[in-house]
C-alpha positions in Angstrom: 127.9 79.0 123.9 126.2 79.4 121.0 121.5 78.9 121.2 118.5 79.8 119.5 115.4 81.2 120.8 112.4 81.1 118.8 109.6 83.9 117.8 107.7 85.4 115.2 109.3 86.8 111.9 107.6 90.2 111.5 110.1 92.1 109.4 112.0 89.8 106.6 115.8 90.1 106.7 119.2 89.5 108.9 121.0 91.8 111.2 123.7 91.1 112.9 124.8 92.9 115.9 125.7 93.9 119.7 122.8 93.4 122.1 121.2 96.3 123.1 119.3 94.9 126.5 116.5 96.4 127.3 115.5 95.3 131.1 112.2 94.4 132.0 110.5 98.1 132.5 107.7 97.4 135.1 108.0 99.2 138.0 107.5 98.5 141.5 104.4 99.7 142.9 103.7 100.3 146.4 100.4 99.2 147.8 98.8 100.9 150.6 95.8 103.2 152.2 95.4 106.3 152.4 93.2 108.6 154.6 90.3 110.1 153.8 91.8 113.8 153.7 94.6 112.5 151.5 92.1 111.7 148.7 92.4 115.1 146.8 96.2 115.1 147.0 96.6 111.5 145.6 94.3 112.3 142.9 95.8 115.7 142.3 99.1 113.7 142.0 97.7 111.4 139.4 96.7 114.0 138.0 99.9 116.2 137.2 102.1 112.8 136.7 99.3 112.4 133.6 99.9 116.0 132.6 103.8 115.4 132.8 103.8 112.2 130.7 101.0 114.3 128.4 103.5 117.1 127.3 106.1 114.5 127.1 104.3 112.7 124.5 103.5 115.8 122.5 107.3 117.3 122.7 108.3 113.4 121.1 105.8 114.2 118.1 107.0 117.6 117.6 110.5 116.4 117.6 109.2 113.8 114.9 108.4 116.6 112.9 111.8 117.6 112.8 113.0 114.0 111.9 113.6 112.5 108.1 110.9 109.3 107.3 113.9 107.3 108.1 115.0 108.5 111.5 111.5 108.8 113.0 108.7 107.0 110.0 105.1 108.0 110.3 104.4 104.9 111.8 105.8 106.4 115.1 104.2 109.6 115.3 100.6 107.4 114.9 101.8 105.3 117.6 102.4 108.2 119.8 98.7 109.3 118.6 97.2 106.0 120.1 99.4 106.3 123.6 97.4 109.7 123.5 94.4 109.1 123.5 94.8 106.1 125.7 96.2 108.5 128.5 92.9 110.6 128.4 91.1 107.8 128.2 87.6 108.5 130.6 87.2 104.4 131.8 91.1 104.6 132.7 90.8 108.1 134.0 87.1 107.4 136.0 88.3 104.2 137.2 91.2 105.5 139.1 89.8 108.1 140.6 87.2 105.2 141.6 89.4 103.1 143.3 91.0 106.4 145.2 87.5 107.8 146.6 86.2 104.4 147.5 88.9 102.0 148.5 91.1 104.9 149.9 94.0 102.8 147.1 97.7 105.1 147.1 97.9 106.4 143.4 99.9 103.8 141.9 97.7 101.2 143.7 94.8 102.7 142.0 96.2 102.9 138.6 97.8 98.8 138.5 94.4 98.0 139.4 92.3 99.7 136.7 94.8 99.1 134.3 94.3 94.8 135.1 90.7 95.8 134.7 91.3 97.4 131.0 94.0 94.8 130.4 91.5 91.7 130.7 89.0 93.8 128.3 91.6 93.6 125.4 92.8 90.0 126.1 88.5 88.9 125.5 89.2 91.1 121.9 88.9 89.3 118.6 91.0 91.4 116.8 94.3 90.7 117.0 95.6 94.4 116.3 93.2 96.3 119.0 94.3 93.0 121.1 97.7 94.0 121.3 97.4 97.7 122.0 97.1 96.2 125.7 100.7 96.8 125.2 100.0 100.4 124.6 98.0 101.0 127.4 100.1 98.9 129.9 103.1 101.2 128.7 100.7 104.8 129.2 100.1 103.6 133.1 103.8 103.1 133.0 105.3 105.8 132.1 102.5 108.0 134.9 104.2 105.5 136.8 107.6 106.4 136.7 107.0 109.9 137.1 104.9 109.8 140.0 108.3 107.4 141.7 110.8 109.9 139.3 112.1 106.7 137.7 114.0 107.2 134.1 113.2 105.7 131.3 114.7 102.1 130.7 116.3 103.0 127.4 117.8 106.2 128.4 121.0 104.8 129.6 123.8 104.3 127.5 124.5 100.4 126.5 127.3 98.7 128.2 130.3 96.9 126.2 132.7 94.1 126.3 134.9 92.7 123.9 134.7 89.1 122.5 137.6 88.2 121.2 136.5 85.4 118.7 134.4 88.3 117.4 136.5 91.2 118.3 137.6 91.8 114.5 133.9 92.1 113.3 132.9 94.8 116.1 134.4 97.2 118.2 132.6 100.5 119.4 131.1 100.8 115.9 129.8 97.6 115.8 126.0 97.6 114.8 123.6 97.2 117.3 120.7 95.1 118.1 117.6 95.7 120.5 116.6 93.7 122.9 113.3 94.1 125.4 110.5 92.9 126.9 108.8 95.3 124.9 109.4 98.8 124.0 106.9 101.8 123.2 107.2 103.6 120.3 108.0 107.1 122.9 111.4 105.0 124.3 112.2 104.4 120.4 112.4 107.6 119.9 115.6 108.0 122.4 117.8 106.7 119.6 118.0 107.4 116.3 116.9 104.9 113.9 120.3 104.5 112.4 121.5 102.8 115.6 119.8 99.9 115.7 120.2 96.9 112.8 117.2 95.0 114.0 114.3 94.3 117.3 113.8 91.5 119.3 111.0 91.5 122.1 109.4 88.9 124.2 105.9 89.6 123.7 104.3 91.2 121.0 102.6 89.7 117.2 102.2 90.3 113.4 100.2 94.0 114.3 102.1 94.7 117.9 103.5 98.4 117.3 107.3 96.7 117.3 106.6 95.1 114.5 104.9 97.7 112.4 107.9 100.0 113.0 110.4 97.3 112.3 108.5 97.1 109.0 108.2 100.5 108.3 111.8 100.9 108.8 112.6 97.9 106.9 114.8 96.4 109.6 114.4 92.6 110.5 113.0 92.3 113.5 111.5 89.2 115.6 109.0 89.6 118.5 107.0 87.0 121.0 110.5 85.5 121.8 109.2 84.5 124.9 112.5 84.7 127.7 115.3 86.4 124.8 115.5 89.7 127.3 116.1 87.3 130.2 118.6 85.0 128.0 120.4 87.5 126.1 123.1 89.5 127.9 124.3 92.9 127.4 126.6 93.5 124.5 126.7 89.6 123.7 126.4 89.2 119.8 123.6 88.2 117.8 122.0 87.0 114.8 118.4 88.0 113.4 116.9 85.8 111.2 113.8 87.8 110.3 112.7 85.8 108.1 112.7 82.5 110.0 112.0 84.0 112.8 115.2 82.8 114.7 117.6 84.7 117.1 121.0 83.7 117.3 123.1 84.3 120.4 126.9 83.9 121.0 127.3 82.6 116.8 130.5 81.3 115.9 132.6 82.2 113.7 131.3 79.7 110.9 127.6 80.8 111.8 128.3 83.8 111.8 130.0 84.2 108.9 127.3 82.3 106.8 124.6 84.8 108.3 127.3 87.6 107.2 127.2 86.1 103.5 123.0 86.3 103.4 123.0 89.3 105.2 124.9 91.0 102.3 122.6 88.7 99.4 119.7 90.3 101.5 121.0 93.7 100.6 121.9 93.3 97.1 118.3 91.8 96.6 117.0 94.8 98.4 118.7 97.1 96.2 118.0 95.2 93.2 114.4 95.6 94.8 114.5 99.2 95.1 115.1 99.6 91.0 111.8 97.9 90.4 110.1 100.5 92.2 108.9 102.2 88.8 108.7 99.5 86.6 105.2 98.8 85.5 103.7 95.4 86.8 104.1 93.6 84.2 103.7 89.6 83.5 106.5 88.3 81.2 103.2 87.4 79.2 102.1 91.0 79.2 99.3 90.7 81.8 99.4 93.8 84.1 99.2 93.6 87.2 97.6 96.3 89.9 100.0 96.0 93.2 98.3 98.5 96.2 98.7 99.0 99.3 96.7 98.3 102.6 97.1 101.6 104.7 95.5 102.9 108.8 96.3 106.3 108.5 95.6 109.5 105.7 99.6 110.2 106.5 100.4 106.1 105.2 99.7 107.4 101.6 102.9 108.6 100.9 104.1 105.4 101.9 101.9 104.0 99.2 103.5 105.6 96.6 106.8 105.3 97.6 106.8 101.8 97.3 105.3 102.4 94.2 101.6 101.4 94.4 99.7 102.3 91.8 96.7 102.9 94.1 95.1 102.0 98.0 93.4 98.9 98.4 92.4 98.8 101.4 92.1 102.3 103.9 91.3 100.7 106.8 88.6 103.8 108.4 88.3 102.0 112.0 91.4 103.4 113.1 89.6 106.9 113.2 86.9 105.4 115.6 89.3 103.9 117.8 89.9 104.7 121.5 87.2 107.6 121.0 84.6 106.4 123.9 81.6 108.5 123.0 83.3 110.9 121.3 83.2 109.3 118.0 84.2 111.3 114.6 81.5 113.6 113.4 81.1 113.8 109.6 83.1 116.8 108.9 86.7 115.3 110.7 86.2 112.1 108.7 85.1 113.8 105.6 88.5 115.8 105.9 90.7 112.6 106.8 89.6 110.5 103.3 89.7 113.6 101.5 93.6 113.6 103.3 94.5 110.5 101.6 92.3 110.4 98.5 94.6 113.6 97.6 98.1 112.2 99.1 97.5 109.6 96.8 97.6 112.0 93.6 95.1 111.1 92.1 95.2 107.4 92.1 92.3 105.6 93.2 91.4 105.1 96.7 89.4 102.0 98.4 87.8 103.0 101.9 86.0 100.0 103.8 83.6 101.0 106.3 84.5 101.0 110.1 85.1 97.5 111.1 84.2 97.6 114.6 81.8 95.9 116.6 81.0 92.9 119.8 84.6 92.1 120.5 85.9 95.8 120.0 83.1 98.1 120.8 83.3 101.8 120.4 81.9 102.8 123.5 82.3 100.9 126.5 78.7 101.3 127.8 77.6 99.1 125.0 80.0 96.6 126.0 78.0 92.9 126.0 80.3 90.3 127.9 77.6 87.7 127.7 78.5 86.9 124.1 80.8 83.9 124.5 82.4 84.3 120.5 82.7 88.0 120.0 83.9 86.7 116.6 80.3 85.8 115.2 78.6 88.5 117.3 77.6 92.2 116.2 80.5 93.1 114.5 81.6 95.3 110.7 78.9 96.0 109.1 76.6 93.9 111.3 77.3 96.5 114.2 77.1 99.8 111.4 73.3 98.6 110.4 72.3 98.5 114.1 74.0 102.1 114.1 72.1 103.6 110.6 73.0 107.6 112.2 76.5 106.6 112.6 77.0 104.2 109.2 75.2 107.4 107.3 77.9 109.9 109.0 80.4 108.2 107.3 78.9 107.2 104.0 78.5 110.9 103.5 82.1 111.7 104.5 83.4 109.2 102.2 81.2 110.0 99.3 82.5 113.5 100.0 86.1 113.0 99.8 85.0 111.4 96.6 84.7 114.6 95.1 88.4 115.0 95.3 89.6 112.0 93.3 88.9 108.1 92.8 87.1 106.3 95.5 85.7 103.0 96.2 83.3 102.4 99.1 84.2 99.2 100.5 81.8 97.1 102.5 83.1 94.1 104.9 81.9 91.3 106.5 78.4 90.6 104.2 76.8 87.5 104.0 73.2 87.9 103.6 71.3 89.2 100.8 69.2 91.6 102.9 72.4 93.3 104.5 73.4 93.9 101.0 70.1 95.5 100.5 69.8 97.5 103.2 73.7 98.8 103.0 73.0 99.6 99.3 69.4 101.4 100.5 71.9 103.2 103.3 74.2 104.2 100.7 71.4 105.7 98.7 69.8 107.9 101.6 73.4 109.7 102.4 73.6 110.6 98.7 70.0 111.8 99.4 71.2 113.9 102.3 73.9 115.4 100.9 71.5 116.5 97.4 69.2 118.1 100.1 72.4 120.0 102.0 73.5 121.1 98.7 77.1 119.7 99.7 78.7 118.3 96.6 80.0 114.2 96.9 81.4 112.0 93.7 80.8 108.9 91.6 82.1 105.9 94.4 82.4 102.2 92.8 80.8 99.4 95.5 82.5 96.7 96.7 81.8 93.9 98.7 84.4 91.9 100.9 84.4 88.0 100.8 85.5 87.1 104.1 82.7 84.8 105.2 82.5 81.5 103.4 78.8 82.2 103.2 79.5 84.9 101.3 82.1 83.1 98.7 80.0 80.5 98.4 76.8 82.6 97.1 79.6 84.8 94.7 76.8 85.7 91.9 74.8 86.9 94.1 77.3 89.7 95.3 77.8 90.3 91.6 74.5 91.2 91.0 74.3 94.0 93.4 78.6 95.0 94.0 81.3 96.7 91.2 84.0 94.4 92.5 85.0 92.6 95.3 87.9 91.9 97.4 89.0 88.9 99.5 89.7 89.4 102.9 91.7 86.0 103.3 92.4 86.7 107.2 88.9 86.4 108.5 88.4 84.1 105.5 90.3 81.6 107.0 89.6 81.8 110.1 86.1 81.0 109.6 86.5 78.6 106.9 88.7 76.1 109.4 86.7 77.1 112.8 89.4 78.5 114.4 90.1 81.3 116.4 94.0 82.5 115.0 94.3 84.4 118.2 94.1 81.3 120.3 97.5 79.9 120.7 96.5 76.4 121.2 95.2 76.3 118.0 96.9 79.0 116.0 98.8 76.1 114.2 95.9 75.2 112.0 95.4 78.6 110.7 96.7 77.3 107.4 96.3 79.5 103.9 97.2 76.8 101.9 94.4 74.5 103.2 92.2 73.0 100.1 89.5 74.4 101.0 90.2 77.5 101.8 92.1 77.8 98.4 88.7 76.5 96.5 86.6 79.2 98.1 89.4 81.7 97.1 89.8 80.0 93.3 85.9 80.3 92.7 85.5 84.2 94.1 88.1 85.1 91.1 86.8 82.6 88.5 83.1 83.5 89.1 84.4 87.9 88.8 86.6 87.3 86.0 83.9 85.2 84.0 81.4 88.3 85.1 84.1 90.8 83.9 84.7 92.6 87.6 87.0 93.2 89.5 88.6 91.5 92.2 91.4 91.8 94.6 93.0 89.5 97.5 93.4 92.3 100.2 94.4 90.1 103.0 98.2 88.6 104.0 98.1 86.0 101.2 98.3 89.1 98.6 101.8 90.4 100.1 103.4 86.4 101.2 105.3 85.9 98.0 104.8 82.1 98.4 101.2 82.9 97.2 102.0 85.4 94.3 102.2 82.7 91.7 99.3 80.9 92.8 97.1 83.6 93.0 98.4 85.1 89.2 97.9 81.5 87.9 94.4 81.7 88.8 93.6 84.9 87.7 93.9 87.5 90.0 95.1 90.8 88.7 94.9 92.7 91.9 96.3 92.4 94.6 96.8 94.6 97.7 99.4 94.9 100.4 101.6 96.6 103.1 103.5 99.3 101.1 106.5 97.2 102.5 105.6 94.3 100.7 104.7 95.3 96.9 108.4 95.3 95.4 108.8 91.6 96.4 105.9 90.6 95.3 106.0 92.9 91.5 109.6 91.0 91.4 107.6 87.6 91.3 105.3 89.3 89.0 107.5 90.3 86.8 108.8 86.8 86.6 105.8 85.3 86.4 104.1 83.8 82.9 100.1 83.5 84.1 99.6 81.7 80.7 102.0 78.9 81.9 101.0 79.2 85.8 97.3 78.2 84.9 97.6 74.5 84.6 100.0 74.1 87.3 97.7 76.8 89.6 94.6 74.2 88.7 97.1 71.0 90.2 97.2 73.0 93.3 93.8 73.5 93.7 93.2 70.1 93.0 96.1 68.6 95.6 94.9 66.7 98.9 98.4 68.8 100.0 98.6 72.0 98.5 101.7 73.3 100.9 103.4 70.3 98.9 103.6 72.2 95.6 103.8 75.9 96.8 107.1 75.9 98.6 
């Protein structure tokens, strides 16, 4: 019988294919005391099941290394990274050695219950990426888990198959294949080759869960928080991904199937035709150009970039450095050597680094941790949390305007909102050049930018301009504060809403107000790579927008398309509608 179950689209597309099923990989965990002589050899247990999964983890990345970008993308190997540092983690590490000593827990026992501890931290996080790396961490104790029990991995066994004859024609033991899971680390991806699977599906997971940033990497579809799909599907049964609806099909017939079949194959002629834009210039039909970057984590994510053919990085988001680090945060000369990294992979194209955006609901060190803060969201966080650290904020001002001496860079600065923040980051700025001059350490020109993410800080535009070289919209956070809402809650995720009036104004002014003041401006956030939004955006001005490397050639296609001269009335009609969604779709 054919259904549908329902989740997130993450990675645009349609595969069609056998289900690969994934059970459910938590494993049963005995619960009992020990005896106060047994507390060495529990701990000494942990402790070589932790070593085992350690050199497990590093033999994966040095068979990555060995890979092509398409069998095994960069993505994974900085996936692998995180599940690293995660499983030397010190609270993990201290806490279950805790529990041992002083509640006598068995192993296991001890590591379930620090890792509920650690799992609650990251459901209180604001961020919806360092939110979802509970995931990460959950699949870490896992794995020291199954070792400790001797328990194989869930995906190491071979998929089971059975014929269907209604489909039997389409798929027989070279029949495409599908994955289905609860979830699934990016180590167990790593069991197949990337070539086996047509597309993801997953239970849990969101937009920035690591499923999803491989599926985009990979440029498979994929869809993930389908809820029950690993309990619901069954083994070998066919089905449909909709990745851009964000539907799974199961058990299609033949007339479903066969219309998914047809825009499967208009999907891949579209990506192909794609793929041949990749070194045409951005180019209006009214001979505006356009700059189309990308939004990258990692130094490695650069050649990425230019792959898809950006002509530059927008955004290098620097807080995945600091990440996971505890109090061993990076000192000036690791940083300097990561943005000097990318600043070169990029050849020479320019590079925008924003300042670590941590803080309050994702602190760096857990010692600092304030739980009394009820909206981590408004609390200490970007550069709030980098003026109360001035030795730490300097450390990396004078890394970046290092790696500045090896190409473009622009110093971007997030979350402003007052005029004496802007002061004193500009005063900051200043004193790091100043240390560097009295070291004798040579650093570069950096253009200053500011990001408009508050509406505070869109609404009080000229004042920015006064003191910043450009600015870039972060329409994310933008959004979420402009409507009051947190878009991690579910109950109200349905109201985060781009297209709302007002949250279009705020983003209509920003460009107005740099374009009349001749600088720049970007849109850095997910409106710049949703093609529903690249017409809008070129209509009222934007030139620059920046993006997921996966996401530029769609959006240069609707550029290419595009005539801004003829978009500006109709751009001003949305601006002006009580519904804007009305006139977009």
């Amino acid at each position: 019988m054919t259904f549908a179950i329902h989740g997130l689209p993450v990675a645009r597309g349609v595969a069609i294919g056998r289900a690969v099923l994934v059970a459910s990989s938590r494993v049963d965990v005995a619960h009992y005391f020990i005896e106060p002589g047994q507390v060495e050899a529990e701990i000494t247990r942990l402790r070589d099941a932790r070593n085992a999964v350690n050199d497990e983890l590093h033999r994966l990345q040095h068979s990555i290394a060995t890979m092509g970008p398409k069998e095994a993308p960069h993505e994974l190997s900085a996936l692998l990274d995180v599940h690293l540092m995660l499983l030397q983690d010190e609270q993990l590490i201290t806490g279950v050695k805790q529990w041992i000593h002083e509640r006598l827990y068995n192993a296991e026992w001890a590591l379930t219950t620090q890792l509920e501890i650690l799992s609650r931290q990251f459901d209180e996080m604001e961020d919806e990426y360092l939110r979802e790396r509970k995931a990460d961490l959950e699949q870490v104790a896992e794995r020291v888990l199954r070792y400790m029990k001797g328990v194989p991995s869930p995906v190491a066994q071979p998929p089971v198959r059975r014929k269907q004859d209604h489909l039997s024609q389409d798929g027989g033991a070279d029949a495409p294949l599908v994955l289905v899971a609860h979830d699934l680390s990016p180590a167990d991806m790593l069991h197949f080759k990337q070539s086996v699977f047509a597309g993801f599906v997953t239970d849990v997971g969101g937009r920035t869960s690591h499923t999803a940033i491989v599926a985009r990497s990979m440029d498979i579809p994929a869809v993930v928080g389908a809820r029950s799909a690993s309990h619901l599907v069954r083994q070998d049964d066919w089905v449909i991904i909709d990745g851009d609806a964000g539907v799974v099909i199961v058990d299609p017939s033949p007339i479903i199937l066969a219309e998914y079949g047809f825009k499967q194959r208009q999907g891949e002629l579209e990506r192909g035709r794609l793929a041949r834009l990749r070194h045409t210039p951005a180019v209006t039909m009214d001979a505006r150009k356009i700059e189309l970057l990308a939004n990258i984590e990692q130094p490695e994510d650069a050649t990425a970039a230019l792959n898809a053919g950006a002509v530059g990085v927008g955004l290098f988001r620097s807080e995945f450095m600091f990440m996971g680090r505890q109090n061993r945060l990076p000192d000036e000369e690791e940083q300097y050597l990561a943005y000097r990294r990318a600043v070169e992979g990029m050849q020479g194209l320019p590079v925008t680094i924003r300042t670590v955006d941590v803080g309050a609901d994702k602190p760096l060190d857990d010692a600092r941790r304030d739980d009394a803060h009820l909206n981590p969201a408004l609390g200490l966080r970007a550069i709030r949390w980098s003026l109360a650290e001035p030795e730490m904020f300097r450390t990396q001002l004078r890394a970046i305007l290092r790696a500045a001496a090896h190409g473009k860079v622009n110093l971007l600065i997030p979350m402003l909102a007052h005029g004496s923040e802007i002061r004193q980051t500009l005063s900051l700025v200043d004193f790091a050049r100043a240390e560097l001059d009295n070291r004798g350490i040579a650093y570069g020109p950096v253009q200053l930018g500011a990001m408009i993410e508050i509406p505070a800080a869109a609404l009080t535009v000229k004042t920015f301009l006064k003191y910043f070289d450009f600015l870039s919209i972060g329409t994310n956070d933008l959004i979420q504060y402009t409507l009051a809402i947190d878009r991690a809650d579910e109950s109200v995720a349905h109201l985060y809403d781009p297209s709302h009036p007002a949250v279009l104004r705020l983003v209509a002014d920003t460009i107005a107000e740099c374009r009349a003041q001749g600088k720049g401006v970007s849109v850095c956030g997910e409106m710049a790579g949703d093609v529903l939004f690249t017409r809008l955006l070129l209509g009222l001005g934007l030139r620059s927008f920046s993006m997921h490397p996966a996401q530029i050639l769609a959006v240069k296609q609707e550029v290419l398309r595009a005539d801004t001269g003829r978009l500006r009335a109709w751009a001003q009609q949305v601006i002006d509608a009580d519904d804007p969604s009305a006139l977009l779709g």
